[in-house]
C-alpha positions, 0 to 999 in steps of 0.5 A, a space after each residue: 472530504 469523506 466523499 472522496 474516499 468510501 468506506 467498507 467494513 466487513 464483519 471480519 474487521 476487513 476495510 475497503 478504502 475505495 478511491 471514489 472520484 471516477 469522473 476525473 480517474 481518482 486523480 490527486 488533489 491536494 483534498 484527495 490526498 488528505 482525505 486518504 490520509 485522514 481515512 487510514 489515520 482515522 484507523 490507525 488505533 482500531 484495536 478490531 481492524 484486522 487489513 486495510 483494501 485500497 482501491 479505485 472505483 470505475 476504470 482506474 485504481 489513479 490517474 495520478 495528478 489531477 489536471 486542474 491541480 497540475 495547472 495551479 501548480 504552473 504558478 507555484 514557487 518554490 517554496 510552495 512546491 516544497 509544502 506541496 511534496 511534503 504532504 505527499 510524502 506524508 502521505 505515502 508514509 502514512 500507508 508506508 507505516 500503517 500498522 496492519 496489512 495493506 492491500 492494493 487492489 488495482 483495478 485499472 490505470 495507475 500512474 504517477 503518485 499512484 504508482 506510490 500508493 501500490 508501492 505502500 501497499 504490503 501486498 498489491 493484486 492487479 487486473 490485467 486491464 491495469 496499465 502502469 507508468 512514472 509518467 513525471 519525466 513525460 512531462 520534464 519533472 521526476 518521480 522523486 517522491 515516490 522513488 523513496 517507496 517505488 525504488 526498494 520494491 523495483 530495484 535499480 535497474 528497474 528504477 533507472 529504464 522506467 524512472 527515465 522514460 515514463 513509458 507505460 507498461 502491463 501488469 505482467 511487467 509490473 509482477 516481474 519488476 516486484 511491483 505487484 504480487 498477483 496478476 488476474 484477469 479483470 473478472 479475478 480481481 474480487 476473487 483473487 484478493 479474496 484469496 489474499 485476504 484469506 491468508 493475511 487473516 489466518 496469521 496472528 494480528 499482533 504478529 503482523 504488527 511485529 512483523 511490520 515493525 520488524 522488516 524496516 528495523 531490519 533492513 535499517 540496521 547499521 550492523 548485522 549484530 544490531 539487526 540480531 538485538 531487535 530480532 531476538 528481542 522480537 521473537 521472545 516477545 510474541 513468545 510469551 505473549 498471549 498471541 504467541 501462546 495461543 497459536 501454539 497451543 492451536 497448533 498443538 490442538 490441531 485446530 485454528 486459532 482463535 483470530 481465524 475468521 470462522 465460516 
């Protein structure tokens, strides 16, 4: 399954994970979707990894199911398509929950599944030959399992117009929803999510696990008074600790931290 899913490491501890099934548009199967799991779980415990790049090679980031596993599924019971959406789901949380920064760097056409795999993502740049869409209900079923990851990045509103009519829209469109962060044009997109990268590696890396950790605990809390607990727990935390001490004394020096990347 490695095949599926290239590997790239950069000297700045910087892993592009490319989607590498461009023959079939890097569409799901069930052997691609655990092949992208196995590769974020296999860096889950990478002390050196500073961000994970998620990309798709040729002309689509994904084309979302797979049309020889979409037939298969013609015959699957009930049951089966439980176990079917559960590997799915595990899927997306797996990214959803990765302890260092995502990046999505869509490079081309996204729909379906893929369009959880963006919403996963901490921070998404796409090229505006990007096209987008929650084609399910094109096709008489649901975005359902995606909607856990998609629905908090869109809202609603935005949910409701797309969920219901699978219509297909730009990168444009996916910016102004909050679907994505950056737009480009195509020949950008290296560049541009360069330009992400060079913020996201300037920020201390045990602060980004905090941080990740800390905005669902947040969003989660039953009360604003428990929200308090878990964030002022937090913040003394990184302040005594050896990350938090140095960043300030950096700041203090007036010179870069010692986790920024040097030229």
């Amino acid at each position: 399954m490695a095949d599926l899913v290239r590997q790239d490491r950069d000297d700045r501890g910087v892993v592009t994970l490319t989607l590498d099934k461009p023959e079939v548009r890097n569409a799901f199967n069930p052997d691609f979707m655990q092949a992208i799991r196995a590769a974020f779980e296999g860096l889950r415990e990478d002390d050196t990894l500073r961000a994970v790049v998620l990309t798709g090679e040729g002309q689509a980031f994904s084309a979302g199911a797979d049309l020889n596993w979409m037939r298969s599924m013609k015959d699957y019971s009930y049951e089966d398509n439980v176990a079917d959406s559960r590997e799915l789901d595990a899927l997306f949380r797996t990214i959803d929950g990765f302890p260092r920064p995502v990046v999505a760097k869509v490079n081309g056409a996204a729909l379906g599944g893929a369009m959880g795999l963006i919403a996963c993502a901490d921070i998404a740049v796409a090229s505006r030959a990007a096209v987008f869409g929650f084609s399910e209900t094109k096709l008489g079923i649901a975005p359902a399992v995606i909607s856990t990851y998609v629905q908090p990045k869109i809202g609603v509103s935005n949910a409701r117009r797309y969920f219901l009519t699978g219509e297909r829209f730009d990168a444009d469109r996916a910016f102004s929803l909050g679907l994505v962060h950056e737009v480009c044009d195509p020949d950008d997109l290296d560049a541009t999510t360069e330009r992400v990268l060079v913020e996201v590696l300037t920020a201390g890396p045990a602060a980004q696990v905090a941080v990740k950790d800390l905005i669902p605990l947040v969003e989660g809390a039953a009360s604003q008074a428990e929200a308090a607990e878990h964030t002022v727990a937090v913040i003394s935390r990184l302040r005594v600790g050896d990350e938090g001490q140095e960043g300030m004394q950096a700041f203090f020096d007036k010179r870069p931290a010692a986790w920024v990347p040097q030229d």
